[in-house]
C-alpha positions, 0 to 999 in steps of 0.5 A: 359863905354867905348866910341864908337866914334873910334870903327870901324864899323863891315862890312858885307861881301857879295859874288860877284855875278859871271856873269852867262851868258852863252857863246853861240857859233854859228856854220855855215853851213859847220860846222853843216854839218861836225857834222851831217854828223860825227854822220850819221857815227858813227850811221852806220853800219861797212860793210867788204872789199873783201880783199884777203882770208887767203887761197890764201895768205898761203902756206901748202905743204911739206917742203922743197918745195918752189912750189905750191898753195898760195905764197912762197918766190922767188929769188931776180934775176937770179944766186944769191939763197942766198936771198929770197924775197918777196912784198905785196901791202895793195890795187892792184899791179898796178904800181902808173903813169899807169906804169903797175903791180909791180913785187918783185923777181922771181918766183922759178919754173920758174924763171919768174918776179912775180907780188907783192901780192894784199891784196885788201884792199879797193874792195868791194863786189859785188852787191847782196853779200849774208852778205850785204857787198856790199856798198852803193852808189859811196864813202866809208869811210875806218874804219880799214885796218890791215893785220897780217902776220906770219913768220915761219922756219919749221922743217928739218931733217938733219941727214946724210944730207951733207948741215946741217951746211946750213939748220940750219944755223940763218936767217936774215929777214928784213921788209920794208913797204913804200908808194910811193910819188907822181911822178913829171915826167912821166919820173921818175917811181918807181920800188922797184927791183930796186930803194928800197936802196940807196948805199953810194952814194945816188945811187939808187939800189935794190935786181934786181942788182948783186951788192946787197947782204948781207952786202947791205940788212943788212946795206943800207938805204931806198931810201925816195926821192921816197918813204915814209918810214913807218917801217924798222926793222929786226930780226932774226929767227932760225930753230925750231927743229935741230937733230944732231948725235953724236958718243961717246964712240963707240956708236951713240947718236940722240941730238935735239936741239930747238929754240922758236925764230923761228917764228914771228907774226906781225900786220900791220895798213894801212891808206888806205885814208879818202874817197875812190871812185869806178867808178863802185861801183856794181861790185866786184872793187877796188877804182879808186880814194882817195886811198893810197897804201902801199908796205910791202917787205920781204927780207931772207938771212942768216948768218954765211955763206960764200958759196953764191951758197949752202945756200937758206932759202927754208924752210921758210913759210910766210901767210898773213890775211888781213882784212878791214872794212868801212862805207858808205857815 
């Protein structure tokens, strides 16, 4: 029988016993108050902002006619009708410094400045409002603000017109969307007529100047020492439906030619700020503190031209749908 003297002894191997201690973390008031007062708005109900009505921001009249309830384009300034141009401001069109209403263009029946569009986003309801949107106490607490806007040519007839090669000729469109930065002197207050664009001399300039046409709507940058850029971009849109005339063979034959490109719908998010304040909350008001205003601008010229008094896109259409909701803190 063999020996067991060097016979190693069997181990018996026992898990370690993990450290089962909780690891508890404490949280100070300031915290606590944050958590609840975030589950007091998550529990609460989403309240509507009286933001501009689709009616007031479309315009449907005849084509061709730039006139008229709702809005349209207007020109960039006198003696240049090539360009039209258009501003939208998401909250009021109160100028940032107390330097009065913004204006984007001219009206085109009157030639008058216009002011830029007013999406109010951020007015309340008044108090007493017959769905309960009116809000409760002196803050609110933005939830969502977009707005969606839909651009369009419409349809012209241009048989035996003599400015056929203008009507059906491609648009450009270019949209610009900033939000103004704080101003460090009264002396310096922003005009986006006026100092949009940078030319290539990191000059300011805009569609108010005679200098600006196409070439400087299609190739200059956004003047970002007083503005903050949130979206450039353009596109191009084409008339939706073009007849034409032909004669062949001593006989007369009606073509229509069409392109789906001519429309464009596009939505846009605002952040309007975390907490808006109205120093007169029981009225039908817009916030007077905490709220961010954004500019968003719309600029038509078209292309393959070299008449610049024959051509004016007055056959495009342009609507706007704002909607905004908030909470109540």
């Amino acid at each position: 029988m063999p020996s067991t003297r060097y016979q190693k002894k069997k181990r018996t191997y026992r898990p370690k016993r993990k450290n089962v201690k909780k690891n508890k973390k404490c949280y100070n008031k300031g915290e606590i108050k944050k958590i609840a007062k975030n589950v007091l708005l998550g529990e609460a109900e989403s309240k509507y902002y009286s933001t501009a009505t689709l009616a007031s921001l479309s315009q449907n009249d005849a084509p061709g006619s730039v006139a008229g309830a709702g809005i349209s384009f207007g020109l960039p300034r006198v003696g240049y009708p090539p360009m039209q141009v258009i501003g939208f401001a998401s909250g009021s069109a109160a100028q940032v410094g107390g330097g009065g209403v913004l204006r984007y263009g001219l009206d085109p029946s009157t030639g008058n400045p216009r002011a830029i569009y007013a999406l109010q986003h951020g007015r309340v309801f008044a108090a007493g409002d017959a769905n309960g949107y009116a809000m409760e106490g002196s803050y609110t607490s933005p939830s969502l603000n977009i707005t969606t806007f839909n651009l369009q040519r419409l349809i012209v007839d241009t048989l035996g017109s003599e400015v056929q090669s203008s009507i059906t000729t491609p648009y450009f469109v270019r949209v610009v969307r900033v939000m103004p930065r704080p101003i460090k002197s009264s002396r310096s207050e922003m005009d986006p007529q006026v100092d949009l664009f940078l030319d290539q001399y990191s000059q300011e300039i805009g569609v108010s100047n005679a200098n600006f046409k196409q070439y400087e709507l299609q190739m200059l940058k956004v003047n970002t020492k007083k503005y903050k850029l949130i979206q450039d971009f353009n596109f191009v849109l084409n008339p939706p439906l073009v007849y034409n005339e032909l004669d062949i063979g001593g006989g007369s034959y009606q073509v229509s030619q069409i392109h789906t490109n001519c429309r464009r719908q596009m939505t846009f998010k605002h952040d309007i700020g975390k907490k808006l304040f109205y120093e007169s909350p029981r009225l039908n008001s817009n916030p007077t503190d905490g709220f961010h205003n954004e500019f968003m601008l719309f600029h038509v010229i078209p292309l393959g031209s070299e008449n610049a008094t024959a051509v004016s896109p007055a056959d495009i259409r342009i609507a706007a749908k704002p909607v905004g909701t908030f909470k109540d803190v």
